[in-house]
VMD Tcl script that draws the C-alpha trace (Angstrom):
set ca {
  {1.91 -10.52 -9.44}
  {-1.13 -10.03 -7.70}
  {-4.04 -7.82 -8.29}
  {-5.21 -4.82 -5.95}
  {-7.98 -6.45 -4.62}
  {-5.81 -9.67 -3.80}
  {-3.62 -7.19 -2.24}
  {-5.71 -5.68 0.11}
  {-7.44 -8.92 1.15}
  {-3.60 -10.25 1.63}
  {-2.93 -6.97 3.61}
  {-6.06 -7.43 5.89}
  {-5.41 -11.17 6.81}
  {-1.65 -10.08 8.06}
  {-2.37 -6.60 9.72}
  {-6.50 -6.31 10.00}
  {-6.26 -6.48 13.99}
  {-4.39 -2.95 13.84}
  {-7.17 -1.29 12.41}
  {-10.14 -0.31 14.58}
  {-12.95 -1.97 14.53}
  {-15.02 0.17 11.90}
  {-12.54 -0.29 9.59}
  {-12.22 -3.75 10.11}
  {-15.97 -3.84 9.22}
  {-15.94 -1.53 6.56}
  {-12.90 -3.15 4.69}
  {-14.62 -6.70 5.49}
  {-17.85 -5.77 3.66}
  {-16.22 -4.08 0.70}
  {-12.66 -6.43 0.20}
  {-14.12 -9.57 1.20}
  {-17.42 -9.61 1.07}
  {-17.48 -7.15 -2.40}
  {-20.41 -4.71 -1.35}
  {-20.46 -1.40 -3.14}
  {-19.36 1.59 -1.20}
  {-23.45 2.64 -1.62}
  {-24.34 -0.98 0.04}
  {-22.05 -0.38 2.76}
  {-23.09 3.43 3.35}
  {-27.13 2.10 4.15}
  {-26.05 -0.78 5.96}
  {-23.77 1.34 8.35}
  {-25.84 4.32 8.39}
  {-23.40 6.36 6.95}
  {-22.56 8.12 3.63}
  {-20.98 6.88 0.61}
  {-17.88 9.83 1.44}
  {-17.22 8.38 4.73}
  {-17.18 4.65 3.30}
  {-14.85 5.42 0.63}
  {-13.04 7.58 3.22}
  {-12.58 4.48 5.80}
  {-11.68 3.17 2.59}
  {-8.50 5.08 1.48}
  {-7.56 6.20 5.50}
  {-7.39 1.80 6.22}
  {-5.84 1.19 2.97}
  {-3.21 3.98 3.68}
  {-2.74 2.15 7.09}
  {-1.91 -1.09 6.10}
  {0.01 0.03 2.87}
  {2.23 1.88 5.64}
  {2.27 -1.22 8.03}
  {3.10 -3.60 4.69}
  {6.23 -0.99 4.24}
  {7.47 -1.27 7.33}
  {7.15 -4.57 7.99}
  {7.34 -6.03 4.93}
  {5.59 -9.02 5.97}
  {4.03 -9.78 2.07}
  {7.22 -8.74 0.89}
  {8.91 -12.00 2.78}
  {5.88 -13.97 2.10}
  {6.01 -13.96 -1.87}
  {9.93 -14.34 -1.51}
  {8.99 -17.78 0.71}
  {6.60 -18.68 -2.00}
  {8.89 -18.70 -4.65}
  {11.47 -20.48 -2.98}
  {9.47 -23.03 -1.96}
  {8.05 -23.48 -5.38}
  {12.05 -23.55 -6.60}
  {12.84 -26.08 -4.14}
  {9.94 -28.53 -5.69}
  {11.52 -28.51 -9.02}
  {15.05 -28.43 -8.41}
  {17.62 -31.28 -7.84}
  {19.57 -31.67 -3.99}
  {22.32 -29.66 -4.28}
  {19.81 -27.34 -5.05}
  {17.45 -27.69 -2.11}
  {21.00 -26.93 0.02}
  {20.98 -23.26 -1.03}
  {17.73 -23.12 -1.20}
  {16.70 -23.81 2.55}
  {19.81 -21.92 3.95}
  {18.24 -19.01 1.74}
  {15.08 -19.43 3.94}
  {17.12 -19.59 7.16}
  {19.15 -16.30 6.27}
  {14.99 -14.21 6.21}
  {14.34 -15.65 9.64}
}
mol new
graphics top color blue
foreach p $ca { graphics top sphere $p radius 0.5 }
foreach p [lrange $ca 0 end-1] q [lrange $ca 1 end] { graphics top cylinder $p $q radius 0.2 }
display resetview
């Protein structure tokens, strides 16, 4: 399982060009780049209650995209079959890739 922060930053590379560009910035600076919400209020020109609102209102967004979609959903279940299929014997591999077809 993966931790929030490896969430979000999974979340952002799949749906990031839905959000505006603001939040794009603002999620940038604080998921991938790690500033502090107070680091991100002077750079912007804006206070820390707006950051942490971009924050939660982008976060919200992409959780909702993420249950719709489910697009890191079919990604882990890809990743574990694929790790299956590199430790598992033919007949194996058979069910394993028509498994993959069947999520396409």
């Amino acid at each position: 399982m993966i931790d929030e922060t490896q969430r979000i930053n999974l979340l952002l590379d799949l749906y990031e060009p839905l959000l505006t560009p603001k939040q794009q910035h603002v999620m940038d600076l604080h998921f991938k780049e790690d500033f502090s919400l107070s680091e991100i209020s002077e750079q912007l020109g804006i206070s820390r209650a707006a950051v942490n609102d971009h924050i939660k209102r982008s976060t919200a967004f992409l959780e909702n995209y993420e249950k719709k979609l489910q697009l890191v959903v079919n990604l882990e279940k890809r990743k574990q079959i694929y790790d299956k299929i590199k430790a598992v014997s033919n007949q194996e591999v058979i069910c394993l890739v028509e498994q993959l077809e069947q999520m396409e």
